[in-house]
C-alpha positions in Angstrom: -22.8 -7.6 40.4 -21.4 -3.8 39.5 -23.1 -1.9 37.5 -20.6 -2.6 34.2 -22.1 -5.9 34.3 -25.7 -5.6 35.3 -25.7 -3.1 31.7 -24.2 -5.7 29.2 -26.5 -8.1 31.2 -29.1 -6.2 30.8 -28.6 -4.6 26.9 -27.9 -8.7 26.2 -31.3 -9.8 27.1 -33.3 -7.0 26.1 -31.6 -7.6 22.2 -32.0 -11.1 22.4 -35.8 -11.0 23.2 -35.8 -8.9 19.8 -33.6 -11.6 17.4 -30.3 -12.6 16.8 -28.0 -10.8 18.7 -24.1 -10.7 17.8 -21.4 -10.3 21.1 -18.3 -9.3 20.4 -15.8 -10.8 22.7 -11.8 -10.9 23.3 -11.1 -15.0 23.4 -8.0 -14.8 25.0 -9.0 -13.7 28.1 -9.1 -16.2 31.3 -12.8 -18.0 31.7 -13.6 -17.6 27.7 -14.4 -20.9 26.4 -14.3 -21.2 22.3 -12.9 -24.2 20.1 -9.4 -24.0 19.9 -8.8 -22.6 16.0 -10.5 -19.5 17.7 -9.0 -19.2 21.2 -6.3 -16.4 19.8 -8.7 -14.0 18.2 -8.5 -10.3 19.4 -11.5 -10.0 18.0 -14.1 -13.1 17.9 -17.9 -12.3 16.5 -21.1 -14.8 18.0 -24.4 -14.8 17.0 -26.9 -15.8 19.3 -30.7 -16.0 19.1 -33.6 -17.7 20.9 -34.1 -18.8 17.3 -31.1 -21.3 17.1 -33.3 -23.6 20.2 -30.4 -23.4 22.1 -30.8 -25.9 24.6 -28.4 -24.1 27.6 -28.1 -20.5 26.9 -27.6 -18.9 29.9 -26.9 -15.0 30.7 -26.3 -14.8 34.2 -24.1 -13.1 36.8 -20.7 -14.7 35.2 -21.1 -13.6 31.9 -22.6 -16.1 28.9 -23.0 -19.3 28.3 -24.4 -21.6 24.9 -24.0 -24.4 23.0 -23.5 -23.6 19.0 -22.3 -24.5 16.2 -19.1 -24.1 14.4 -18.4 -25.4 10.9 -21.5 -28.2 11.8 -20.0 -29.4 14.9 -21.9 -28.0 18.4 -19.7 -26.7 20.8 -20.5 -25.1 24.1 -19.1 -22.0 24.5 -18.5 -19.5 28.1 -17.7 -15.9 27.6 -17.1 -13.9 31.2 -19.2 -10.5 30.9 -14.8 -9.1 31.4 -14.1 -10.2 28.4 -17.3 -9.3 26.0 -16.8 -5.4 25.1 -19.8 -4.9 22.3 -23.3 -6.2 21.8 -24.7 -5.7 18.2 -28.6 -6.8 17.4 -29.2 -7.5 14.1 -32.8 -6.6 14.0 -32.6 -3.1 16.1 -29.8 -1.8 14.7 -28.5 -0.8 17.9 -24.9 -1.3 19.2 -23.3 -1.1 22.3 -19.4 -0.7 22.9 -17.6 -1.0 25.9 -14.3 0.4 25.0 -12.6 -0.3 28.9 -13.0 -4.0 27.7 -11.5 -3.8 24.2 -8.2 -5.3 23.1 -5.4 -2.8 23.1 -4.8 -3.5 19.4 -8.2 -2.9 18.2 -8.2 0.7 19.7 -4.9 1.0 18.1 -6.3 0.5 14.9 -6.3 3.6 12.3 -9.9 4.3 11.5 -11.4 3.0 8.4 -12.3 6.1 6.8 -11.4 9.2 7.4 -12.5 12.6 6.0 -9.0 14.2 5.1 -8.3 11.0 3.2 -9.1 12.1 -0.8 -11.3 9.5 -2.7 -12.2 8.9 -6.4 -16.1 10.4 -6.7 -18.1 7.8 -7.1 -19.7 6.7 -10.4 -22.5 8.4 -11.9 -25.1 6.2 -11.7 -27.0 4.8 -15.1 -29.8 6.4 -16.1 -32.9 4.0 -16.5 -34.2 3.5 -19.9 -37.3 5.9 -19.6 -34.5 8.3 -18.8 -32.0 7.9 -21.0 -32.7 9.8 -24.5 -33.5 7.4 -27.8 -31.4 6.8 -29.9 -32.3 7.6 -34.1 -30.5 6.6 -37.5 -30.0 9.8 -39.5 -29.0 10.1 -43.5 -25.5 11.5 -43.2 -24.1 13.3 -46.6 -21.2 11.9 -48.5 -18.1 14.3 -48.2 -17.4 15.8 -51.6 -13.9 15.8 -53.0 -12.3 17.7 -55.8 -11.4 14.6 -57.3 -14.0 13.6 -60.4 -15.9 10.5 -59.2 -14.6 7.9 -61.3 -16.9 5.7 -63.2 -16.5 2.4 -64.9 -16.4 2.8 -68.9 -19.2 0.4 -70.2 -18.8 -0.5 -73.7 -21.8 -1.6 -75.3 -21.1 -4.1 -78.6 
């Protein structure tokens, strides 16, 4: 096993004896084993936990192997340790890239932000109500024109 290998192997099991663990894997490449509506993805995501009783997974020399389930039908899937190229656990935080491994599209991919890039500031945020100052009704004066004020005439019989 070369030492590429014995790190993902590694990194894989020490994430998954901390929770869900997501691979991130190229499914076109030869020995990946995924239902067919994902076999062309550049860029294919799997969770995988101790959690989900999986009742094969395996992490050995070849790469990964598990049962799971997609849109409530199990399949079995393989993934060679060639063609995984990042290991994300959800409960550490930590992630892992191998960027030797990735796609050629996905590392020709502009990046999603960048710093030159001008954006509107964000919105000032809403001040909470013990913050905000209270609002009061206030007598306001009439205007005064030039004009008499005309009054009704009231005749009295």
């Amino acid at each position: 096993m070369d030492k590429k290998v014995s790190d993902k192997k590694e990194r894989l099991l020490a994430a998954l004896d901390q929770g869900m663990v997501m691979i991130h894997l190229d499914a076109r490449r030869p020995g990946v084993l995924v239902p067919a509506s994902l076999r062309g993805e550049a860029h294919l995501r799997l969770n995988l936990s101790y959690r989900f009783e999986p009742p094969d997974l395996t992490v050995g020399e070849w790469g990964v192997r598990s049962t799971l389930s997609f849109s409530g039908s199990r399949f079995t899937v393989a993934v060679p340790w060639s063609a995984l190229f990042a290991i994300a656990s959800h409960v550490t935080k930590e992630f892992w890239m191998y960027p030797e491994e990735m796609p050629p599209e996905l590392l020709q991919q502009p990046p999603v932000a960048s710093a030159s890039v001008s954006r509107p500031p964000p919105p000032a945020p809403v001040p909470v109500a013990a913050e905000r100052p209270r609002a009061f009704l206030r007598e306001v004066q009439a205007e005064r024109t030039d004009e008499p004020e005309s009054r009704p005439e009231v005749a009295c019989f």
